[in-house]
C-alpha positions in Angstrom: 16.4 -14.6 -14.5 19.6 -12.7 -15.3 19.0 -12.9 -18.7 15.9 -10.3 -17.9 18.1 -8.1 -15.3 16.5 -9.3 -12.3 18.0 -9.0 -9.1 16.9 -10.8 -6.0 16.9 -8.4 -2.8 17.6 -10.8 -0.3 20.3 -12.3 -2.1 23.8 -11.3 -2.7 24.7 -12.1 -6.3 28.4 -12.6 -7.7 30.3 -9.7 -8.4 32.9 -11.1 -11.2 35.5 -9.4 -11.9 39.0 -10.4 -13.7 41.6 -11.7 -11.4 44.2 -9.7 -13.9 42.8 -6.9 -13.2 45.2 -4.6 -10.7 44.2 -4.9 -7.2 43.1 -0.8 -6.8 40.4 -1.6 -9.6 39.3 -5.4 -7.7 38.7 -3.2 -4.9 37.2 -0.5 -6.5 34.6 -3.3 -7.8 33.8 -5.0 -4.7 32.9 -2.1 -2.9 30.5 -0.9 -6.1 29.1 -4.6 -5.9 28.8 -4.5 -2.1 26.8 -0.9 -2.5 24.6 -2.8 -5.2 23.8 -5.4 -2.8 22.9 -3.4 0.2 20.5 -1.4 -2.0 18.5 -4.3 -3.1 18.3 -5.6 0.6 16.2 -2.6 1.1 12.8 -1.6 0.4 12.4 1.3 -1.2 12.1 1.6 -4.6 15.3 4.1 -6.4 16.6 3.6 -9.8 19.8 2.4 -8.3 18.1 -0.4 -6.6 16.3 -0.5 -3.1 16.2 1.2 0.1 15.2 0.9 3.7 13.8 -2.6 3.2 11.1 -3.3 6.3 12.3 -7.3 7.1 14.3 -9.6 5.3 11.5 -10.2 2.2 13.1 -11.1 -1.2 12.7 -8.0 -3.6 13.6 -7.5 -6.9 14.2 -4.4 -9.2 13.7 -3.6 -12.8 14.5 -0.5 -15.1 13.0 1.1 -18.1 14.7 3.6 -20.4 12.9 4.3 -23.5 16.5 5.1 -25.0 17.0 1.6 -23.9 20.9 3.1 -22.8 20.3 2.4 -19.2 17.3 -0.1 -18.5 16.3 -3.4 -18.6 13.3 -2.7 -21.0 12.2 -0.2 -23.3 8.6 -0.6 -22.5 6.6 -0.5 -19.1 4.5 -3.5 -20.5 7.7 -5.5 -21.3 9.0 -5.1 -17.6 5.3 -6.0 -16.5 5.4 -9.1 -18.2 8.7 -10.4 -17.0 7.2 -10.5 -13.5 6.6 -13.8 -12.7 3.3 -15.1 -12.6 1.5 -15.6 -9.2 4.1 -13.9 -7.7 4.5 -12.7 -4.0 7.5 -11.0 -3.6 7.4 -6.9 -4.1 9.1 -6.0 -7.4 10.0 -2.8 -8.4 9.8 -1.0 -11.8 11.1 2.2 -12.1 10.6 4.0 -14.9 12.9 6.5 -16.3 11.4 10.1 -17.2 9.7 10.7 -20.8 6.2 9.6 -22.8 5.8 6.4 -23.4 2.7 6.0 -25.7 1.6 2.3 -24.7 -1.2 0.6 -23.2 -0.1 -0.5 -19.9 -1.9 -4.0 -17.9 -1.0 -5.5 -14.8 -3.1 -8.8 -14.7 -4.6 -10.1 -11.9 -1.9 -13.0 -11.8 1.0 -10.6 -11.1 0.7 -9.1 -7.5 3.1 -7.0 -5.6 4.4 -4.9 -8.1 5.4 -1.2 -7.6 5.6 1.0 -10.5 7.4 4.5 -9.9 8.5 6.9 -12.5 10.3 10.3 -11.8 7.9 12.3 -11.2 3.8 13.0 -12.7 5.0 15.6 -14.5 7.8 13.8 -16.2 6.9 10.3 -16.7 3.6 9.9 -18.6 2.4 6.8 -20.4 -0.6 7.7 -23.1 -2.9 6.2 -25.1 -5.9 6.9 -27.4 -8.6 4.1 -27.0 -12.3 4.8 -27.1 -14.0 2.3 -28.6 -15.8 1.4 -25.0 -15.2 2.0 -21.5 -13.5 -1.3 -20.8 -11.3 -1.5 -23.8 -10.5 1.9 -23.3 -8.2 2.5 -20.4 -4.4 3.3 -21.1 -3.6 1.7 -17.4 -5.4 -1.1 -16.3 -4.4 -2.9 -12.6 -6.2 -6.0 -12.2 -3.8 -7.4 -9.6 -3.9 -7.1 -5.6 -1.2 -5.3 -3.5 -0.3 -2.8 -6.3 1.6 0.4 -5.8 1.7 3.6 -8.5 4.1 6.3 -7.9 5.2 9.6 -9.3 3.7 8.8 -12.7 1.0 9.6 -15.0 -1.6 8.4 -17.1 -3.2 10.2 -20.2 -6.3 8.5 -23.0 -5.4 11.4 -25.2 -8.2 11.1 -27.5 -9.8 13.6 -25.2 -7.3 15.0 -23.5 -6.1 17.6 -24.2 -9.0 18.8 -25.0 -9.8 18.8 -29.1 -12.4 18.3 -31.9 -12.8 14.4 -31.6 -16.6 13.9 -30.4 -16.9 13.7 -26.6 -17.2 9.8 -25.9 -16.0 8.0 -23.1 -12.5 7.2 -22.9 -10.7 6.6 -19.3 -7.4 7.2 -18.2 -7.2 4.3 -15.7 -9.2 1.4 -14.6 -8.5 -0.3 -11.0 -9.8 -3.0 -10.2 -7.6 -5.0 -7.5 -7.5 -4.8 -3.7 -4.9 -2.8 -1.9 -4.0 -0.7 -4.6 -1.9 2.7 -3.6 -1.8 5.5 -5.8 0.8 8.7 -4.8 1.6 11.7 -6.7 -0.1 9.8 -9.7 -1.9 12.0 -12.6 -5.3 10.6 -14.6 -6.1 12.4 -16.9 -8.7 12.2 -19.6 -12.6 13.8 -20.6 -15.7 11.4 -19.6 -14.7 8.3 -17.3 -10.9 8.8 -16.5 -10.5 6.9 -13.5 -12.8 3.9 -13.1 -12.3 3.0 -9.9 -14.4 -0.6 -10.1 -14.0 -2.5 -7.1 -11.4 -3.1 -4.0 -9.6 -0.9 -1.1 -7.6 1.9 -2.7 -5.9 4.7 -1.0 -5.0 7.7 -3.7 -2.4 10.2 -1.9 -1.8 13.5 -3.6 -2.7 12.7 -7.1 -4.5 15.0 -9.8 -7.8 13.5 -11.0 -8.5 15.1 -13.8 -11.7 15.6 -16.8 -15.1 17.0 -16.9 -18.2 13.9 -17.1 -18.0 11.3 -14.4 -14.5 11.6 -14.4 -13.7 9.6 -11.0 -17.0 6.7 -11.4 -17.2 3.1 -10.5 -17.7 1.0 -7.1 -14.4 1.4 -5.3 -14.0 1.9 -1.6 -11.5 4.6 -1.7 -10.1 7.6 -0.1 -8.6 10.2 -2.0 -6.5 12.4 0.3 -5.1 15.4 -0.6 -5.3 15.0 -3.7 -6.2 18.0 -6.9 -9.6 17.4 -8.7 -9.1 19.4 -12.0 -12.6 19.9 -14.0 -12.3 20.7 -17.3 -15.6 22.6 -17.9 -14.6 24.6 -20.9 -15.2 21.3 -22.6 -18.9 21.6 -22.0 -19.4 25.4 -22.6 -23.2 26.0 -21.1 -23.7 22.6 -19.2 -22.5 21.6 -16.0 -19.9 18.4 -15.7 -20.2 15.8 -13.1 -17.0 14.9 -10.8 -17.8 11.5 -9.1 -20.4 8.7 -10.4 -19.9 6.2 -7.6 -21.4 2.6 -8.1 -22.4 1.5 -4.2 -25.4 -1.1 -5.4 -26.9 -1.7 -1.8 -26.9 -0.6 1.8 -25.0 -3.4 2.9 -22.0 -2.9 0.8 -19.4 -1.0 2.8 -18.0 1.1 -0.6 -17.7 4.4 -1.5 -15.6 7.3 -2.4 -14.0 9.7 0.7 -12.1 13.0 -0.6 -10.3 14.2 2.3 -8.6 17.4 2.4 -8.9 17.8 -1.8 -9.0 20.9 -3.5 -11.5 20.6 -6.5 -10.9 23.8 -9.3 -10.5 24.5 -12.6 -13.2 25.9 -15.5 -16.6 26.3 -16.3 -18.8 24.0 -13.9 -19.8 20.9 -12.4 -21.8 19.1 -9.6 -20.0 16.9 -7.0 -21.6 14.0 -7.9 -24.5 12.3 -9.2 -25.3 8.1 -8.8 -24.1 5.8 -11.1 -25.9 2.7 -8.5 -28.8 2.9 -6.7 -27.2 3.7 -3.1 -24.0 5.9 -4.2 -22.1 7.3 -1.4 -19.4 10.3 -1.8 -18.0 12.1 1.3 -16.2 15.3 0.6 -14.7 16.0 4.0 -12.4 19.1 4.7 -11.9 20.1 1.2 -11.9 23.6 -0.6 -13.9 24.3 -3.2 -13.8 26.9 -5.8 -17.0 28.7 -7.8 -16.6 25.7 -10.0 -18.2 23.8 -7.8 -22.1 24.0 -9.3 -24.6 25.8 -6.5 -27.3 22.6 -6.8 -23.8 20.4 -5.4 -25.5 17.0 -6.8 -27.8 15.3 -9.3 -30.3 12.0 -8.9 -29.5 11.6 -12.8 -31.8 8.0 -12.9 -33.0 7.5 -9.5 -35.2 10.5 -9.0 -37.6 9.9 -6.4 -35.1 7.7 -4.8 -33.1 10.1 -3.3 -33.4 8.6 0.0 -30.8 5.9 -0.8 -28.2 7.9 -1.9 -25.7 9.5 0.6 -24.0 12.0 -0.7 -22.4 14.5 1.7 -20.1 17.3 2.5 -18.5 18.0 5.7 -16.6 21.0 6.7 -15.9 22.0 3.6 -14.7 25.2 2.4 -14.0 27.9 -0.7 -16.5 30.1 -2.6 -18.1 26.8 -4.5 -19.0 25.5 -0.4 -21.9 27.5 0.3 -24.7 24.7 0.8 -27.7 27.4 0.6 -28.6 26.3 -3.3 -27.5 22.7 -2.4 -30.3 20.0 -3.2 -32.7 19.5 -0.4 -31.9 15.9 -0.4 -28.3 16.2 -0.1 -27.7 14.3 3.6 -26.0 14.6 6.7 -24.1 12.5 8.4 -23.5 12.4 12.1 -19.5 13.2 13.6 -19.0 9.2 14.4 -20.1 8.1 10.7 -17.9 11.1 9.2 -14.8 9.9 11.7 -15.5 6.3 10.4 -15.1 7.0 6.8 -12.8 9.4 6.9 -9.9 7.3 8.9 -7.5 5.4 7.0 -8.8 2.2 8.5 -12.1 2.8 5.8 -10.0 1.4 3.4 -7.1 -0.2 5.4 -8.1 -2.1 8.9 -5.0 -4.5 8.7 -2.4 -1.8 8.1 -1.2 -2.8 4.7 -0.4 0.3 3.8 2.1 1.1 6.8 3.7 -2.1 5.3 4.4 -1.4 2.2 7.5 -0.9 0.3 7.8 2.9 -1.3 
């Protein structure tokens, strides 16, 4: 393990130094070990090491530096893959600022891993896939208990937006249970953020693209966060924000955007059905004019309306006025809102209280 700069959190490694060595410089050394030490007891995530651990759990830490002067690795995927399989202790991998044009996995065999750059804006990892959906996402988090911090993700064969033809090419694909996303961009065109399956909880990020760009069968709430439509890509048609993927009345998922603020150019509905019995809650969110009048679309289950709940509550802006809305578009009574709205929609076991940040 020391070979791959690992450092155990709830252990205190050696500190060598050489007994020659004057006694002001010894001392000088055990006190920078000892700070080492009491970093990686704690629990939250710093390029120096951790922070206010919760408990006594063994943590570990890991660098990237694409300079390769001051990390461990020089790729996010490297650092990814040095995680131990089938592992169960949180590691961290923090990645230092700059592009890093890689596709990025975390398999399903590699829980507890946080991944936290220095901020959206300046850690970004890109990629150009587009050959399908599923080949094409630049992150792809298969694994359970995952957390995403102040970085983004870019498929850039769309994005910014240029003169390759319009296909779809996503961003990010999620696919794990208990996955928390904070301050994280996606950005892409058609199908950025497939959201397939599991609880996720995305906290101020900035969704952004212009067909279906936040789709799949996820039961997530997005709170907070900035939904960015680019509709200039589409001049004289209206883009699509959400095509959520709820196949049945019994299955509890759907998307919640809470307190969002959905902008940007030319137009496009909220939403229209990817499955049979979509559901998409936009709850206390402001909406600007390019929010489409009509609100939604039945896109393959016309004349099955009726299973679809789509729904906006309390929402605000120029693009909120529900007088154009489809008729179908439904209602939902205050105890259904207050039920998919909490926290505990997505979290009812309070995983996300404890986990390390």
């Amino acid at each position: 393990m020391a070979s791959l700069g690992l450092s155990p959190a709830g252990a205190q490694a050696p500190c060598p130094y050489p007994s020659s060595a004057p006694v002001i410089i010894r001392f000088l050394l055990v006190l920078l070990c000892a700070s080492f030490a009491a970093a990686a007891a704690n629990g939250s995530c710093t390029w120096q090491g951790w922070k206010d651990a919760p408990g006594d759990a063994s943590q570990w830490h890991i660098r990237v530096d694409p300079s390769g002067q001051s990390g461990t690795f020089t790729t996010v995927q490297s650092a990814i893959d040095a995680v131990p399989e089938n592992n169960n202790h949180w590691f961290c991998i923090y990645v230092k600022e700059g592009t890093y044009r890689e596709k990025v996995q975390i398999p399903k065999n590699k829980p507890f891993i946080i991944l936290k750059g220095r901020g959206k804006r300046n850690t970004e990892i890109v990629w150009d896939d587009h050959e399908t959906v599923a080949q094409s996402p630049t992150f792809t988090s298969s694994a359970d208990n995952i957390v995403v911090k102040s970085i983004s993700f870019r498929n850039s064969y769309n994005n910014p937006v240029n003169e390759n033809p319009k296909v779809p090419a996503a961003a990010a694909m999620i696919r794990g249970d208990k996955s928390y996303f904070y301050r994280v961009g996606f950005s892409g065109l058609q199908d950025t953020l497939w959201d397939v399956e599991g609880r996720h909880y995305f906290k101020r990020c900035t969704i952004q693209g212009a067909v279906d760009f936040i789709f799949g069968g996820g039961q997530s709430i997005y709170e907070g966060c900035a939904i960015s439509v680019l509709g200039n890509a589409l001049p004289g048609l209206s883009g699509f924000i959400t095509a959520q993927g709820r196949e049945n009345e019994q299955d509890t998922d759907g998307f919640v955007f809470k307190n969002c603020n959905v902008f940007g150019s030319g137009s496009a509905k909220l939403g229209r059905p990817w499955r049979g019995y979509a559901r998409v809650l936009f709850y206390h969110s402001n909406f600007t004019d390019v929010v489409d009048p009509k609100g939604w679309d039945a896109w393959s289950f016309v004349g099955r309306e009726y299973q679809l709940t789509f729904v906006e509550y309390g929402c605000y802006g120029p693009g909120a006025d529900t007088s154009k809305r489809v008729s179908w578009e439904r209602k939902l009574d205050d105890s259904s809102v207050q039920q998919m709205t909490s926290l505990s929609y997505v979290d009812s076991e309070g995983w996300i209280d404890r986990t390390p940040f």
